[in-house]
C-alpha positions, 0 to 999 in steps of 0.5 A: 218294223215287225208285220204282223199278218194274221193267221187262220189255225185250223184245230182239231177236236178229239172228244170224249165222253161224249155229247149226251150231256149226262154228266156236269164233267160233260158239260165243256165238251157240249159247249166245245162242240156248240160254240166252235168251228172246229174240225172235230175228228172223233166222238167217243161215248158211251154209246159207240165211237165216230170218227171221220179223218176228213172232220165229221159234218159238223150241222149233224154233229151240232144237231146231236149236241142240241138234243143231247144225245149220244152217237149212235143217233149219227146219221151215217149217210153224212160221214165221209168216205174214210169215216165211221160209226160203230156202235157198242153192240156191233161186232165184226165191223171192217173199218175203211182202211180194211181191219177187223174191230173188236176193240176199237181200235181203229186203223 
């Protein structure tokens, strides 16, 4: 006789384009981020890219989906140790582990 035991699967959510909602292709992603609780690790839009390897604060990130707006209204005083916000319009930024970003590229 088989147990079944059940198990709890942590995902983890990498999204792009954003949670602006300005476009319909954008639409699951704003949903994704809503109705899960997931821990979603990277936002990348139009605006910037936020990122955080320990998962970003989801009440924040959940307060962005709800106005529709995109990631550079991120409080940056909720991101992690490791986390990081640059926006599209920053230049010369030193990311945690200490690399300088053109391109973000990341670490």
């Amino acid at each position: 006789m088989a147990i079944l035991v059940p198990v709890r699967i942590q995902l983890l959510l990498l999204v792009f384009g954003g949670i602006d909602g300005g476009s319909p292709a954008r639409a699951p992603y704003l949903d994704e981020i809503l109705l899960s609780s997931d821990k979603t690790i990277a936002v990348i839009d139009g605006s910037g890219v936020l990122a955080d390897p320990a998962g970003i604060n989801r009440e924040e990130l959940v307060r962005l989906a709800k106005l529709r707006v995109p990631v550079e209204n991120f409080d940056k005083s909720k991101l992690g140790k490791d986390g990081y916000l640059v926006r599209v319009e920053d230049q010369d930024v030193k990311l945690p582990c200490m690399s300088i970003s053109e391109t973000f590229m990341g670490c």
